[in-house]
C-alpha positions in Angstrom: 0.0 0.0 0.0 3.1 2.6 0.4 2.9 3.3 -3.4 -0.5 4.0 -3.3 0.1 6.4 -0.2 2.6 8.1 -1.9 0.8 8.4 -5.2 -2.4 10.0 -2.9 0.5 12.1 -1.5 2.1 13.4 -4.4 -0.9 13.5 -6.6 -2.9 16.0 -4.8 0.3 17.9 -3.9 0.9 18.2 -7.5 -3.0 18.9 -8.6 -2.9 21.5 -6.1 0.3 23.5 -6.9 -0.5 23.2 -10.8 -3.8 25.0 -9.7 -3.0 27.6 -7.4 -1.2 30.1 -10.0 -4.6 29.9 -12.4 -6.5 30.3 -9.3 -4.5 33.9 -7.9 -4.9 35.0 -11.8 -8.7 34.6 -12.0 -9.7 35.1 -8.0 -9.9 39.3 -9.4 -12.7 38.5 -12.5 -14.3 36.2 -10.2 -14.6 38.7 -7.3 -13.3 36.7 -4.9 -10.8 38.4 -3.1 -10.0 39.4 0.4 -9.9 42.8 1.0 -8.4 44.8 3.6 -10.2 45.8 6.8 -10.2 46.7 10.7 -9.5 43.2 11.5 -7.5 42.2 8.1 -3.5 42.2 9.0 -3.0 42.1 5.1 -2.8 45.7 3.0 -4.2 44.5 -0.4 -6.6 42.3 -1.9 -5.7 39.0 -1.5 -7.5 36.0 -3.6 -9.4 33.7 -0.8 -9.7 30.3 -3.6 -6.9 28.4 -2.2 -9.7 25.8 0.0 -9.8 25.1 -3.9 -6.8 24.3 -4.8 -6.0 21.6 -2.1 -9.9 20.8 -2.5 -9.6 19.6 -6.3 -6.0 17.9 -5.3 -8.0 15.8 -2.8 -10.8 15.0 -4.8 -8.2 13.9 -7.8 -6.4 12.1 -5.3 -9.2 10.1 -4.0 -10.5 9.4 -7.7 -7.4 8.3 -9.1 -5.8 6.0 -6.2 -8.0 5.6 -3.9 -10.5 2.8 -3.0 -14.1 2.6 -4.4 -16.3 2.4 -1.0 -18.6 4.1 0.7 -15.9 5.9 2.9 -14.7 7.6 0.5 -17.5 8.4 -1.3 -19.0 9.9 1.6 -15.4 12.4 1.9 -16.1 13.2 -1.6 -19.8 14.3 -1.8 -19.6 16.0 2.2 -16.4 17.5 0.6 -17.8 19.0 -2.9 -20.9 20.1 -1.1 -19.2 22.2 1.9 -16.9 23.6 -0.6 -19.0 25.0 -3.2 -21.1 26.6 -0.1 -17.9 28.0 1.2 -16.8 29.8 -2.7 -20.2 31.1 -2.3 -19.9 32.8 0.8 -16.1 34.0 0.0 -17.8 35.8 -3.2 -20.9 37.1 -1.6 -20.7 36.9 2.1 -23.6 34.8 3.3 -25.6 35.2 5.6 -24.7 32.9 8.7 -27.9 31.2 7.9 -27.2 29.7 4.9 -23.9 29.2 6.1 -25.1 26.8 8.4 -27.5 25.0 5.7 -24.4 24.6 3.7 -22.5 22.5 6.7 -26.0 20.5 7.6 -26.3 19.9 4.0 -22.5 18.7 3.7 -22.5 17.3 7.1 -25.7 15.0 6.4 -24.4 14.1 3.1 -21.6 12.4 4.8 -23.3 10.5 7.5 -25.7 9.1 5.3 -23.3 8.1 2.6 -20.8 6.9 5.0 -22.7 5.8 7.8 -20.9 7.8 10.1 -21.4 8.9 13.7 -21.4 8.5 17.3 -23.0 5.4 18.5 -22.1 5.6 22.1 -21.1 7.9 24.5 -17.9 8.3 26.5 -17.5 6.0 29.3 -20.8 4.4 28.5 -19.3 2.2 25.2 -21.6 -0.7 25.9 -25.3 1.4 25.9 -26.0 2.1 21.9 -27.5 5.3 21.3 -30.8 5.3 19.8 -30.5 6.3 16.1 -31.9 9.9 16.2 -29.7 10.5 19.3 -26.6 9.0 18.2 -27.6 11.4 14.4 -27.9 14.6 16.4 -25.1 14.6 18.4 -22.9 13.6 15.4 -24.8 16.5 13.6 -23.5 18.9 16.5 -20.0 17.5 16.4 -19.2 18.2 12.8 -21.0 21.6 12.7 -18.8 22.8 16.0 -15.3 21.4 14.6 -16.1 22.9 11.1 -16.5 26.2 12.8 -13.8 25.8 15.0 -11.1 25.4 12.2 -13.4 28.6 10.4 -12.8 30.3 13.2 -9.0 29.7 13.3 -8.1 31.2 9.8 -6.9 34.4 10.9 -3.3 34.5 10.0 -1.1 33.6 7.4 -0.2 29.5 7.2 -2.0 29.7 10.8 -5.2 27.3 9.8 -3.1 25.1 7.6 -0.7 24.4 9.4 -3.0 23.6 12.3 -5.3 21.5 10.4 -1.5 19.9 8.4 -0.5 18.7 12.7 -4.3 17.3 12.7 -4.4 15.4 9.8 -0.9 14.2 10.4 -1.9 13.1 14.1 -4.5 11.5 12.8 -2.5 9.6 9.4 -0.4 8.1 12.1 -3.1 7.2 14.0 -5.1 5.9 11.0 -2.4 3.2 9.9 -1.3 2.4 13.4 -5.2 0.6 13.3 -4.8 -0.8 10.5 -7.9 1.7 8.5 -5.6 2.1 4.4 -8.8 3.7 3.4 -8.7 6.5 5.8 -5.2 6.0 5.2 -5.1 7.2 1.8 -7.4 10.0 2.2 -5.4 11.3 5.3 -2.2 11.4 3.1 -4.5 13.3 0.1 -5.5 15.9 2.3 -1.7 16.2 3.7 -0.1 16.8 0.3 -3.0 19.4 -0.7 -2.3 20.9 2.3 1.5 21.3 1.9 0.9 21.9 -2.1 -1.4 25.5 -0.5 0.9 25.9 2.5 4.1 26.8 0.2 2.2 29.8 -1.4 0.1 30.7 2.1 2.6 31.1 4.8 3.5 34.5 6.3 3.3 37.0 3.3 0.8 35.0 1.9 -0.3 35.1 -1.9 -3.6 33.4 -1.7 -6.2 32.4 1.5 -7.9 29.3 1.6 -11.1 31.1 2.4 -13.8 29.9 4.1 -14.2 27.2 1.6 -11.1 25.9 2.3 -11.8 26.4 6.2 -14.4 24.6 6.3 -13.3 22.0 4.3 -10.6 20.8 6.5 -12.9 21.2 9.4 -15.7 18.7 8.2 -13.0 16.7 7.3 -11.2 16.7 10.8 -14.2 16.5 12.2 -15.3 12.8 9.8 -12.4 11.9 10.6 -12.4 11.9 14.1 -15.6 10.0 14.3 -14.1 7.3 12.1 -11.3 7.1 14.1 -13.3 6.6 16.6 -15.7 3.8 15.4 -12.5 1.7 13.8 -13.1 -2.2 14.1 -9.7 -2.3 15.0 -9.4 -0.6 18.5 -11.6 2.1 20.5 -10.4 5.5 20.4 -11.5 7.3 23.1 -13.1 11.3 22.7 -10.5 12.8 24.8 -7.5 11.6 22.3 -10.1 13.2 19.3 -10.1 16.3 21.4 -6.2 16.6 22.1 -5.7 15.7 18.2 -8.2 18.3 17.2 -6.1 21.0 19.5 -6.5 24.1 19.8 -9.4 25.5 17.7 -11.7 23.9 19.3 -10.4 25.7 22.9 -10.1 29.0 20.9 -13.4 28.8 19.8 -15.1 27.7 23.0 -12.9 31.1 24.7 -14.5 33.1 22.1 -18.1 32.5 22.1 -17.8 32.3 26.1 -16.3 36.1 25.6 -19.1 37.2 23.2 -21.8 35.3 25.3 -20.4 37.2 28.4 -20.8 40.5 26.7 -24.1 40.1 25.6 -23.2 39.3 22.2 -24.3 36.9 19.4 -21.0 33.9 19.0 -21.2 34.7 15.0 -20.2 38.1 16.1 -16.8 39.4 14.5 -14.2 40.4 17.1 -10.4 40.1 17.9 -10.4 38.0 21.0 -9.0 35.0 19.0 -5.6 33.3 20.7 -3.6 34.8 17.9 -5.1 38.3 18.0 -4.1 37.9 21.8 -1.1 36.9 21.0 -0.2 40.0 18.7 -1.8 42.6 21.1 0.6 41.4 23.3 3.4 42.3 21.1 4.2 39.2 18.8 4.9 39.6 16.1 3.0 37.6 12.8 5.3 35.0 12.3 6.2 34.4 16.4 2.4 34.1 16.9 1.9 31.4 14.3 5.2 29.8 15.3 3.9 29.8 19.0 0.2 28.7 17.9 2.2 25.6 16.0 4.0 24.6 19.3 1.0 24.3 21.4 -1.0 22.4 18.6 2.2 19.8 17.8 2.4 19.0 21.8 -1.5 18.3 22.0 -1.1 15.9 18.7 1.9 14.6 20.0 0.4 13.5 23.2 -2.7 12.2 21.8 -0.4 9.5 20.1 1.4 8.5 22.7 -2.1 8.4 24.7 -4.1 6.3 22.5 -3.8 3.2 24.4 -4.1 4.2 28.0 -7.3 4.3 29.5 -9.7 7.2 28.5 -9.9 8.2 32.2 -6.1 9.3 32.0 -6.8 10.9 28.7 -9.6 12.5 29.6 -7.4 14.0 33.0 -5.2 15.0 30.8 -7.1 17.0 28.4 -9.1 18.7 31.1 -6.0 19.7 32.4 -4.5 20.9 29.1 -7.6 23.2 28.2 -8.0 24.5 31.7 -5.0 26.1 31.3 -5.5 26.8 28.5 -8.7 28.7 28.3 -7.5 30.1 32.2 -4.9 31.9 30.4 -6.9 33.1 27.3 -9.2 35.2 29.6 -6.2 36.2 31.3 -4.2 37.9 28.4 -6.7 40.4 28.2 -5.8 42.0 31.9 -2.3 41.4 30.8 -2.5 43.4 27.3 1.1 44.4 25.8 3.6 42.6 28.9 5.6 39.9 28.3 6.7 39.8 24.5 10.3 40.1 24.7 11.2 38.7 27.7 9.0 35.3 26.2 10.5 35.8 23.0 13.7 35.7 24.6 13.3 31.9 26.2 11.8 30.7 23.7 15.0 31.9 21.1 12.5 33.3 18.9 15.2 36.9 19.0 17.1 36.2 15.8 20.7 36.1 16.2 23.1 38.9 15.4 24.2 37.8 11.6 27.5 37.4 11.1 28.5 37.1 7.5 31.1 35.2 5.7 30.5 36.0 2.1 32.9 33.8 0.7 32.4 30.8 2.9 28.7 30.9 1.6 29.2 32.0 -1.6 31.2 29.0 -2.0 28.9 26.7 -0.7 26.0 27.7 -2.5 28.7 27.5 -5.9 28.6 23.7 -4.3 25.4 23.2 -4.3 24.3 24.2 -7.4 26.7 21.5 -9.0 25.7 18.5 -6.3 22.1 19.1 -6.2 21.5 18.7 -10.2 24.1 16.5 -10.7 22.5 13.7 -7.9 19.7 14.2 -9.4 20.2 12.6 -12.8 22.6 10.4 -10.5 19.4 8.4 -9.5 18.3 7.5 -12.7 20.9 4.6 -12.9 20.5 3.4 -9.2 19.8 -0.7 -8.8 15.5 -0.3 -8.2 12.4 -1.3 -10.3 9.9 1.3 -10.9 5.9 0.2 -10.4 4.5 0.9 -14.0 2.1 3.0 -12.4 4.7 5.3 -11.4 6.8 5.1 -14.8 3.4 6.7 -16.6 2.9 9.2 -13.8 6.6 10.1 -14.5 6.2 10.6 -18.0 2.7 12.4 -17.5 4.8 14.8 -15.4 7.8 15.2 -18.1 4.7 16.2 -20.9 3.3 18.6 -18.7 6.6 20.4 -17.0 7.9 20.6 -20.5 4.8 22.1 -22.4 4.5 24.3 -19.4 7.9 25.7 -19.9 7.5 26.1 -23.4 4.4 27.7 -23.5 4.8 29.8 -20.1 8.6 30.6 -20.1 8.3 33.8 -17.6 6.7 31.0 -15.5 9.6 29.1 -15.1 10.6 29.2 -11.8 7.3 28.2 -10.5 7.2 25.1 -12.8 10.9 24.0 -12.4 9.6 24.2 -8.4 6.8 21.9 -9.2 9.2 19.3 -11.0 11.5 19.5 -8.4 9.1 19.1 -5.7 7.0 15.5 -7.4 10.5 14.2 -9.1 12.5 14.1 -5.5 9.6 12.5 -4.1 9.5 10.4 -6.3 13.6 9.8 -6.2 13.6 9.2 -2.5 11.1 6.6 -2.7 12.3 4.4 -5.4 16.2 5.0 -3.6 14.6 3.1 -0.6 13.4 0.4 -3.2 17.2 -0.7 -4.0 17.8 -4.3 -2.4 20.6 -6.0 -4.4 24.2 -7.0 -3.1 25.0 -3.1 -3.0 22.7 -1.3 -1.1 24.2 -1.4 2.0 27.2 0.5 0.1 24.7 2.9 -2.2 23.3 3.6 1.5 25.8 4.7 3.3 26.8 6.6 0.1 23.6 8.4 0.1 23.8 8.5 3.4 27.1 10.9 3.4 25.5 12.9 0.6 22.8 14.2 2.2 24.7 14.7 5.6 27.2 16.9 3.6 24.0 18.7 1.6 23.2 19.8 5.0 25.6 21.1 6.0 26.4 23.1 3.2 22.5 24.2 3.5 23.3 25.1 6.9 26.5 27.2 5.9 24.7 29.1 3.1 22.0 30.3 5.4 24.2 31.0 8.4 27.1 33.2 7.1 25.1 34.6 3.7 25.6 38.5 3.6 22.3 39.6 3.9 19.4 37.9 5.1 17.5 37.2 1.7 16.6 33.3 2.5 14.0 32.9 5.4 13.0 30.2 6.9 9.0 30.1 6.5 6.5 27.8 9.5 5.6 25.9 7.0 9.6 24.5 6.9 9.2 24.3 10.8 6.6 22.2 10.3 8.1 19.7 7.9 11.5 19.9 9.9 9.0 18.9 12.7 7.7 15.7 11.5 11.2 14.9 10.2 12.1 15.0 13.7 9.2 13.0 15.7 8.2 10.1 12.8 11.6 8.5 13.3 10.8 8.4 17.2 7.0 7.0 17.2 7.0 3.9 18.7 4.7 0.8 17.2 4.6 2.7 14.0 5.3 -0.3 11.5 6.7 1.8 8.3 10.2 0.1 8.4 9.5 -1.0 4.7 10.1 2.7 3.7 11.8 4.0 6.8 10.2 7.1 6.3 11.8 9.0 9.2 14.7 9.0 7.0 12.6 9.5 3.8 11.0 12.5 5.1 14.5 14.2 6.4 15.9 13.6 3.1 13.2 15.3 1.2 13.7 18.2 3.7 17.2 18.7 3.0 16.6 19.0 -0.7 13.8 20.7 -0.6 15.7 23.9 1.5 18.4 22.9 -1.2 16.1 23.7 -4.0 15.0 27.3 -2.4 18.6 28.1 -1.5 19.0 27.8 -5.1 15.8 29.6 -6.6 16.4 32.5 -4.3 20.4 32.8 -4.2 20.9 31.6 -7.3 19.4 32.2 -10.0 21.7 31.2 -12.5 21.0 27.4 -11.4 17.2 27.8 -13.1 18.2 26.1 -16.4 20.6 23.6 -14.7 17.4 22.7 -12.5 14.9 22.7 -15.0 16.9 20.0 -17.3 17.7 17.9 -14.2 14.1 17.5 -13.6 12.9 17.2 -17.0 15.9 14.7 -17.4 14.7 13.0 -14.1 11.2 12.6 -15.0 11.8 11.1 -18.5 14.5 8.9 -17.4 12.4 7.5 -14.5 9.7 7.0 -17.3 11.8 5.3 -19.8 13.8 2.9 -17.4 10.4 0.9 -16.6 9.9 0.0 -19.7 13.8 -0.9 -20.5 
């Protein structure tokens, strides 16, 4: 099943960062675009389609690779329906009304499709819930984590990357049980999600809207029932609740505050955890950085959780949003204190640069030789290529090349795009090698990507002037690289994907080193991934 994951993976990462360009050109004539206001950080109009950009990489995803059942049927048609509601209300800003009919419609869609919902209640697993019961309440679940994740979308890569922990919490979870279904659509929603991140973190080019927002909540919310009802083992509430996180305490903090003030919860205000966070002199990117933390412990505990019994999780969580909903209604008697000295701990002062133009000039003169050159390198490594792949490959080498010919001011965004899919694509089939010589091509690779680092590393470190930043999108990848290795009872050995997933970092920071310090390595990139694609394609058949 690993090919098929990585096909969901790549596929909808793919779908979604060929679409996203076509999408920021026609958001204007569409008038769908986010315009400044009072509680807007952005200065211009900004286009708000990105929910369908990762959307239609889902749904191509799901259609191409995965399973024909009534699971993921159900994601589809609950999907389809709560995102042409939410392009609707991003172009003519519904009422809260329809809003809502939109989510009941989606949200019924689902359960009915899918047959999903709660059928007991915590702590009371062996009394079934009577049907209408057991409907309702799943009714007000999905409704209340849609919202929640709606409600979060207030910063730049802040809802993404919150809903990307989620889903990747819950990926883990979904093939620890043994669920390749939910598997596969986990993984599709993940490589949407990173496909929209790379144009949507802090200054962001497009919004995922509340089409988008809402997507990714019904779909964490689905999801979390599933998990839930799996034939494998019972997962309790509590571990749903610490893997949702923190939109669902941010938006029980708000509507509390509103309710309090004698206002209605649909109510637009700025008492949200990251407007608190700024008002108290954060800046953008330290707000979503800090939002991220909090979110990646609570996912991170729900794993190593799932087992225990749902009295200690439940503890647990009580305690986590105790404190945490104790301090949101603090920060507001505490308005402006505490920024720097916080920022200080937590490292988040950037360091006093100190340049070595040479040193970096010469390693980024390195890179631009090793990266291209390794990657026609893997063409003629010992490993079979899945025919499925080989066509994908060669699909890929059509389109990158008509692109470039037809689009050449384009080009940096395409050679991106073939970069991105092709070392995917390389890293996996390098873990395919099993001849008499991989333990030799292994510890070979091995050095090559240790020394790739550390070039990386140089470049950034002692460059002249800071023109390369790192964005929280490449904290979070640089956080899974860091805490999949470490999972206990995770069963990937066949594709060691601790390792796979640090080695696609490391090129990936490679490949924007590159772009943004040096451009001169565009052509040399652009044939190495053409060459990469069609070689890949060929070799199958050879």
């Amino acid at each position: 099943m690993s090919g098929q994951f990585l096909l969901s993976f790549v596929g909808s990462m793919a779908i979604c960062l060929a679409l996203i360009p076509a999408l920021v050109a026609s958001a204007g004539r569409l008038h769908i675009l986010d315009l400044p206001a009072d509680r807007k950080i952005h200065a211009i109009p900004i286009a708000r389609v990105g929910g369908v950009g990762f959307g239609v990489g889902v749904f191509g995803a799901l259609l191409l690779w995965g399973p024909r059942n009534n699971l993921v049927t159900a994601y589809l048609l609950g999907g389809l329906l709560i995102l042409l509601f939410g392009v609707w209300d991003d172009r003519s800003n519904l009422n809260y009304k329809v809003k809502f009919v939109g989510q009941f419609l989606a949200a019924g869609c689902a359960m009915w499709v899918g047959d999903i919902r709660l059928t007991s209640l915590p702590f009371f697993q062996d009394i079934a819930l009577p049907y209408w019961i057991s409907m309702s309440l799943t009714m007000v679940f999905l409704l209340g984590v849609t919202n929640a994740i709606n409600f979060s979308d207030g910063l730049d890569g802040l809802a993404g990357g919150l809903a990307f922990l989620s889903f990747g919490g819950m990926a883990f979870l979904a093939y620890d049980l043994g669920e390749p279904t939910l598997t596969i659509i986990l993984v599709s929603v993940l490589g949407g999600l990173i496909g929209f991140m790379r144009f949507n973190t802090f200054p962001a080019k497009i919004f995922m809207g509340d089409g988008g927002s809402q997507f990714l909540g019904l779909y964490l919310g689905m999801t979390a029932l599933v998990l839930m009802r799996s034939s494998h083992e019972t997962i309790s509430l509590p571990i749903m609740m610490l893997l949702l996180g923190l939109p669902i305490l941010d938006s029980i903090g708000v509507i509390t505050q509103r309710l309090g003030k004698g206002l209605s919860p649909f109510t637009a205000d700025k008492n949200h955890i990251h407007h608190k966070l700024l008002s108290h002199g954060f800046h953008h990117y330290e707000t979503v950085i800090l939002i991220y933390m909090v979110q990646a412990g609570m996912v991170f505990l729900a794993y190593a959780l799932r087992w225990k019994d749902t009295q200690v999780s439940l503890a647990l969580y009580l305690l986590i949003a105790g404190t945490a909903l104790s301090l949101f209604f603090l920060a507001d008697h505490y308005k402006g204190t505490g920024a720097s000295a916080l920022r200080s701990r937590l490292g988040l002062n950037p360091p006093r640069q100190i340049a070595f133009p040479n040193l970096s000039k010469i390693s980024l003169q390195v890179i631009s030789v090793m990266v291209p050159g390794f990657l026609l390198f893997n063409i003629f490594l010992p490993f079979g290529i899945p025919k499925d792949l080989a066509f994908l490959a060669l699909g890929c080498f059509i389109l990158l090349l008509i692109a470039h010919v037809a689009f050449p001011h384009d080009s940096p965004f395409t050679t991106r795009v073939g970069l991105y899919i092709g070392t995917t694509f390389m890293v996996y089939l390098a873990e395919r090698v099993t001849d008499s010589t991989a333990w030799v091509l292994s510890i070979g690779l091995i050095l090559f990507y240790i020394v790739l680092a550390a070039l990386v590393l140089v470049t950034i470190r002692f460059q002249p002037e800071n023109r390369f930043h790192v964005t929280p999108l490449d904290y979070l990848m640089v956080f899974f690289a860091l805490v999949i290795p470490n999972l206990p009872e995770l069963g990937l050995t066949q594709l060691h994907l601790g390792f796979f997933s640090t080695k696609i970092i490391v090129l990936f920071f490679a490949f924007e080193i590159l772009l943004m310090l040096h451009p001169q390595s565009l052509s040399r990139l652009r044939l190495a991934s053409l060459g990469l694609f069609l070689g890949l394609g060929i070799k199958s058949f050879l």
